[in-house]
Short mmCIF file of the C-alpha atoms (twelve columns), coordinates in Angstrom:
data_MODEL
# 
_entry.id   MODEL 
# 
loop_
_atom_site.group_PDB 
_atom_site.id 
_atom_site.type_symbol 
_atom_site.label_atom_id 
_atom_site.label_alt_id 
_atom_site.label_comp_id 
_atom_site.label_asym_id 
_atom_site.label_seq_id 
_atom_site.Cartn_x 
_atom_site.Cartn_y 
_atom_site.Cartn_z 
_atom_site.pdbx_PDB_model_num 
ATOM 1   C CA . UNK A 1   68.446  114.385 22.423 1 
ATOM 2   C CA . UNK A 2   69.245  118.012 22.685 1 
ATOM 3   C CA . UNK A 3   66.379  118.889 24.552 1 
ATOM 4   C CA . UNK A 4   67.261  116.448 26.950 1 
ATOM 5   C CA . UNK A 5   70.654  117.845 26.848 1 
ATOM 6   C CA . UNK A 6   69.650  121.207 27.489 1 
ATOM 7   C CA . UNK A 7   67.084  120.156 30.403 1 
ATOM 8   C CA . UNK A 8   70.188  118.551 32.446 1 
ATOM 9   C CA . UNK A 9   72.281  121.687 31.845 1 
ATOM 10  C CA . UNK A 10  69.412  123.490 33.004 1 
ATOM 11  C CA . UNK A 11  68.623  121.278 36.326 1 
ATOM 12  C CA . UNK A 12  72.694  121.175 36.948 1 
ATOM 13  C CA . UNK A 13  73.210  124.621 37.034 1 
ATOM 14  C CA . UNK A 14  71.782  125.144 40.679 1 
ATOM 15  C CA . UNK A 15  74.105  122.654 41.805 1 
ATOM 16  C CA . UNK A 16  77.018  124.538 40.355 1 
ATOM 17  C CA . UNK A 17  75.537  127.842 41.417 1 
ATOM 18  C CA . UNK A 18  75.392  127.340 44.856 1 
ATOM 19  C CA . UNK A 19  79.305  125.877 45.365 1 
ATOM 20  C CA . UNK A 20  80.746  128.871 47.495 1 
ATOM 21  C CA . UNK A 21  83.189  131.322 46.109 1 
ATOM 22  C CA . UNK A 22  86.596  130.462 48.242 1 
ATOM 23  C CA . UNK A 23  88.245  133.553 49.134 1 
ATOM 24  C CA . UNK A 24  91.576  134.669 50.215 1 
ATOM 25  C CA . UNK A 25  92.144  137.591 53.453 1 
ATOM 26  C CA . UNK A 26  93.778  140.024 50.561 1 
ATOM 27  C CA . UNK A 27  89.806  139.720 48.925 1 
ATOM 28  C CA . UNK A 28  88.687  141.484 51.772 1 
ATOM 29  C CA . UNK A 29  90.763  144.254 51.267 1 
ATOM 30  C CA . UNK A 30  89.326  147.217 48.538 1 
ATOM 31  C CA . UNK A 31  92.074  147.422 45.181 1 
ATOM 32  C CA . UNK A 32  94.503  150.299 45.621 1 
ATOM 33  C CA . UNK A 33  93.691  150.284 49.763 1 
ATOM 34  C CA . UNK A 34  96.938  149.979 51.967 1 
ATOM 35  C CA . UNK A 35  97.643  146.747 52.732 1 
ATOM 36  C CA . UNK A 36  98.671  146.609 56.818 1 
ATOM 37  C CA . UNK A 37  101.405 144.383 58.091 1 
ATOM 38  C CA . UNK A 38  100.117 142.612 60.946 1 
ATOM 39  C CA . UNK A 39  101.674 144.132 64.375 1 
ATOM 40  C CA . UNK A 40  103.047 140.494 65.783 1 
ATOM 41  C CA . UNK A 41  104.275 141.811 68.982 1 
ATOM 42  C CA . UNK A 42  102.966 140.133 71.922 1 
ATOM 43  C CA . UNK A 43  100.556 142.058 74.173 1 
ATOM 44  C CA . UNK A 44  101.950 140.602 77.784 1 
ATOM 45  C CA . UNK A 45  104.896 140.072 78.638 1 
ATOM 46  C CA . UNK A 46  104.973 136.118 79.365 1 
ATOM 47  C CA . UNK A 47  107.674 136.147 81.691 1 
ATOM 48  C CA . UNK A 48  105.264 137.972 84.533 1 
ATOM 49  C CA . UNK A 49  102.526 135.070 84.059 1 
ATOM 50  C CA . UNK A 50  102.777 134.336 87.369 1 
ATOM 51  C CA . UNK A 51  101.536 138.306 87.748 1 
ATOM 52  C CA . UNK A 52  98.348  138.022 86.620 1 
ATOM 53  C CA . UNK A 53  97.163  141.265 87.742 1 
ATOM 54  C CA . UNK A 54  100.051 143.040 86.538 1 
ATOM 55  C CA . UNK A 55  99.113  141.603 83.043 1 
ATOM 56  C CA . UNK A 56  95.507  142.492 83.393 1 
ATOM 57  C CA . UNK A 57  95.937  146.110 84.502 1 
ATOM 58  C CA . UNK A 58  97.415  146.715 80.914 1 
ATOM 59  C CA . UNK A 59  96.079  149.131 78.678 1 
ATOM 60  C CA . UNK A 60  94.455  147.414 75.582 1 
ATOM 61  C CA . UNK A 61  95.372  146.827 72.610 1 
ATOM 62  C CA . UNK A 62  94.719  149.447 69.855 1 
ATOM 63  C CA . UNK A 63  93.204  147.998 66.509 1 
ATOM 64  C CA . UNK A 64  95.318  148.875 63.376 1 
ATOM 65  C CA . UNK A 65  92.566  150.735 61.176 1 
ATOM 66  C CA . UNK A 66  89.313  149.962 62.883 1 
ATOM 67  C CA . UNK A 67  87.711  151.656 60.041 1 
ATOM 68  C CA . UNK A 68  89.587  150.396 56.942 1 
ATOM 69  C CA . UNK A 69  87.636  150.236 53.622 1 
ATOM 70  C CA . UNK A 70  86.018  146.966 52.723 1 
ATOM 71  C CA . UNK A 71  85.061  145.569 49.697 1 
ATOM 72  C CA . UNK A 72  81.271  145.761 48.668 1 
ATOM 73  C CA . UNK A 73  81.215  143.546 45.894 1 
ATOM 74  C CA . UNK A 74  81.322  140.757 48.604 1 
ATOM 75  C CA . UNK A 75  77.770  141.605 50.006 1 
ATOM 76  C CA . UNK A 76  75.354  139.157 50.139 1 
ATOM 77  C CA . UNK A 77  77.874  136.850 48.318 1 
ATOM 78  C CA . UNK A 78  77.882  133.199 49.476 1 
ATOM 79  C CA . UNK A 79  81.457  132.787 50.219 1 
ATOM 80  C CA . UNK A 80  84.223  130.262 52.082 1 
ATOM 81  C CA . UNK A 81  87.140  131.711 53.868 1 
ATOM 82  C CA . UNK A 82  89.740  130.103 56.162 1 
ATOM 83  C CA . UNK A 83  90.956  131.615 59.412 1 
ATOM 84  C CA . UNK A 84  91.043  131.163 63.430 1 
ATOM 85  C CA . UNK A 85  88.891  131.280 65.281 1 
ATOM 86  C CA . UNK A 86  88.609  133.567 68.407 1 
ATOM 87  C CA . UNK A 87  85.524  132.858 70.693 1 
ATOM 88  C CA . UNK A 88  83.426  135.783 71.841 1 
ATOM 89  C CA . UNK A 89  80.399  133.234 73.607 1 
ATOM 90  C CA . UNK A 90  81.540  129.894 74.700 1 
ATOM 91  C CA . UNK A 91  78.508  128.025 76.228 1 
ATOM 92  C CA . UNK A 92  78.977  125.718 78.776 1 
ATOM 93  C CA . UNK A 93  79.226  122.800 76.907 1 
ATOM 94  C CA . UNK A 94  82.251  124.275 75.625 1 
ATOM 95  C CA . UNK A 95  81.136  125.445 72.251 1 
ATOM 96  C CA . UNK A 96  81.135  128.803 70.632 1 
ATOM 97  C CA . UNK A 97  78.504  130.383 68.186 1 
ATOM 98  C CA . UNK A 98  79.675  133.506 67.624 1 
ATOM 99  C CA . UNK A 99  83.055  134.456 67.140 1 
ATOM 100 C CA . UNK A 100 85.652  136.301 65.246 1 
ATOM 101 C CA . UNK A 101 87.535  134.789 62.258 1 
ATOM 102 C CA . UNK A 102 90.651  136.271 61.544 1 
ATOM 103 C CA . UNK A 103 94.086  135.634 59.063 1 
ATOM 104 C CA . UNK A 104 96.356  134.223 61.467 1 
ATOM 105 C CA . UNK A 105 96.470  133.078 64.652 1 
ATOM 106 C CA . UNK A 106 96.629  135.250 68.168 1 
ATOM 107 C CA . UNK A 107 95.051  138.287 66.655 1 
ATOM 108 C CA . UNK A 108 92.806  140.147 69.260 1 
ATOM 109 C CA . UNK A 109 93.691  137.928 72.071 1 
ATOM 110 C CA . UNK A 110 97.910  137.825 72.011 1 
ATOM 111 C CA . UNK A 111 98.754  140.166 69.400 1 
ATOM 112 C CA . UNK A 112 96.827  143.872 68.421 1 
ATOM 113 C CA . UNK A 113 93.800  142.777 66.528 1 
ATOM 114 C CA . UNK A 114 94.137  143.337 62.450 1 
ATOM 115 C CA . UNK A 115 92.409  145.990 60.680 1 
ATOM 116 C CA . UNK A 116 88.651  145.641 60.819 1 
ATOM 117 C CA . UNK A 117 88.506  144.487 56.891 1 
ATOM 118 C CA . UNK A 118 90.670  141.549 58.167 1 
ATOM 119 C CA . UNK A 119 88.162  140.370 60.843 1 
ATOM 120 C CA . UNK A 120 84.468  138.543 59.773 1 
ATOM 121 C CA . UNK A 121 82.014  138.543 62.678 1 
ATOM 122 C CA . UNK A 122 80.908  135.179 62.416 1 
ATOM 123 C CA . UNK A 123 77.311  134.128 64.236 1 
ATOM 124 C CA . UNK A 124 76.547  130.602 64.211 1 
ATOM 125 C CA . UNK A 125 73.003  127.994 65.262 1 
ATOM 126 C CA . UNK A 126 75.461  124.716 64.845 1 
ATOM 127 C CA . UNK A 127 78.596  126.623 66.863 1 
ATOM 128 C CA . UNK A 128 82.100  124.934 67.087 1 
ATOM 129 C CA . UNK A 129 83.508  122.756 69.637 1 
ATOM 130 C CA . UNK A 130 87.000  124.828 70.888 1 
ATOM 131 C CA . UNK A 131 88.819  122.651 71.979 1 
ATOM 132 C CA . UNK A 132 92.153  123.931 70.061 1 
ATOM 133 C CA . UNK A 133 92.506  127.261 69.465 1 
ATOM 134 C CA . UNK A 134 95.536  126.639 67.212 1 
ATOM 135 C CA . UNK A 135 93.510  124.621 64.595 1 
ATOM 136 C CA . UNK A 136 92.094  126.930 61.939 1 
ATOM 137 C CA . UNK A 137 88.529  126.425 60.157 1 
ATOM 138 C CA . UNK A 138 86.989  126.746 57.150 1 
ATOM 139 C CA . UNK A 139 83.567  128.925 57.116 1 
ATOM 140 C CA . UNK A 140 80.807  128.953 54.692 1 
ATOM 141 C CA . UNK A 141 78.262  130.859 54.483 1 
ATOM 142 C CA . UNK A 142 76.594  134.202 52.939 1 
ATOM 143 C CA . UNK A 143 78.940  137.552 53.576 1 
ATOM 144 C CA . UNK A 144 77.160  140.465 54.860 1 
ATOM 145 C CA . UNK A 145 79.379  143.715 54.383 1 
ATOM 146 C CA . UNK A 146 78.060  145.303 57.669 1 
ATOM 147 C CA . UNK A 147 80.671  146.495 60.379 1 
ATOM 148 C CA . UNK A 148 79.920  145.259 64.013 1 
ATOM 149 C CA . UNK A 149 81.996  145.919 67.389 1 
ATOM 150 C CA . UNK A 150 82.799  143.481 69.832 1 
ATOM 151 C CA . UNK A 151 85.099  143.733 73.093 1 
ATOM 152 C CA . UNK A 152 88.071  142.883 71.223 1 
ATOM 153 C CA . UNK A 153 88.010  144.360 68.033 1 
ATOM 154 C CA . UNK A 154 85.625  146.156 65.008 1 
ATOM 155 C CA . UNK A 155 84.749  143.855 62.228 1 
ATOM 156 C CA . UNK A 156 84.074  145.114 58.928 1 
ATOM 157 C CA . UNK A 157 82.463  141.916 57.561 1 
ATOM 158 C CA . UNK A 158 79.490  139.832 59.070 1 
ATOM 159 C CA . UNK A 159 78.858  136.051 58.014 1 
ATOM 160 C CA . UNK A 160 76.145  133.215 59.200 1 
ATOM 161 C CA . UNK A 161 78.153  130.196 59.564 1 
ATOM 162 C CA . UNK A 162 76.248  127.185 57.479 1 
ATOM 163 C CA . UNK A 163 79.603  124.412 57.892 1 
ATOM 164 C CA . UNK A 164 81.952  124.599 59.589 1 
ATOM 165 C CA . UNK A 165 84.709  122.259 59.263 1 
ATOM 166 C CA . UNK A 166 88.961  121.774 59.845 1 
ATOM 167 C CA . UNK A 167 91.391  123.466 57.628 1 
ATOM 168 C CA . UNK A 168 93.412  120.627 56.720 1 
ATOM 169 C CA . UNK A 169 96.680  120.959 54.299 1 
ATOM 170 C CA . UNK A 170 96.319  119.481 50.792 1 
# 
């Protein structure tokens, strides 16, 4: 009987093993680091929306520490992190697969994007249907602690999306 005992524990534990460690955005940020306040100040002013070239014309947005320290404990780590989503491919069947995931939402499209150790570069085969930018996601998949630069903002973390799926309240 203990045998048998001790050959389920032992055929179990890969099931166990592989459940993703579900992080927070302050995980992402190195103990004793400075912890930046997000910068929630809209980038255009909405009231000239019917100026669209005025609002284009302005200078971008500067990134609050593109180079802040990451944590490096979290490489190769299979993790799950909530966030939004902002698109850097949309195909045109109106799904992304590969974007940025960030803490809250607007960063790096209405408001300055967040430091780079609060941005995951996120590349993904299955992509995600946008169809409201409002709804934020959970991600799974294995962290890579590898900086990367798109158009909008550095990341300081890289991640292969395996799911996908709605961030739904509890």
């Amino acid at each position: 009987m203990r045998c048998l005992l001790l050959i389920l524990m032992f055929l179990a534990t890969p099931l166990w093993a592989a459940e993703p460690r579900e992080l927070d955005w302050p995980a992402l940020i190195p103990e004793g680091a400075p912890v930046i306040a997000p910068q929630l100040v809209p980038l255009h002013d909405l009231s000239q929306i019917g100026d669209a070239l005025a609002a284009e014309s302005a200078p971008a947005a500067q990134q609050q520490a593109a180079h802040a320290p990451v944590v490096k404990a979290l490489d190769n780590q299979q993790v799950k992190l909530p966030g939004y989503i902002v698109p850097l491919e949309v195909s045109e069947e109106g799904r992304t697969t590969e974007f940025l995931l960030v803490p809250y939402y607007g960063a790096c499209i209405h408001v300055p994007p967040p430091p780079s150790n609060q941005i995951v570069h996120i590349f993904s085969e299955m992509g995600v249907r946008i169809e409201d930018l409002y709804q934020p996601y959970w991600i799974e998949g294995r962290m890579q602690v590898k900086a990367s630069s798109s158009e909008l903002a550095d990341a300081g973390y890289q991640m292969s999306a395996e799911k996908i799926y709605a961030y739904e309240l509890k």
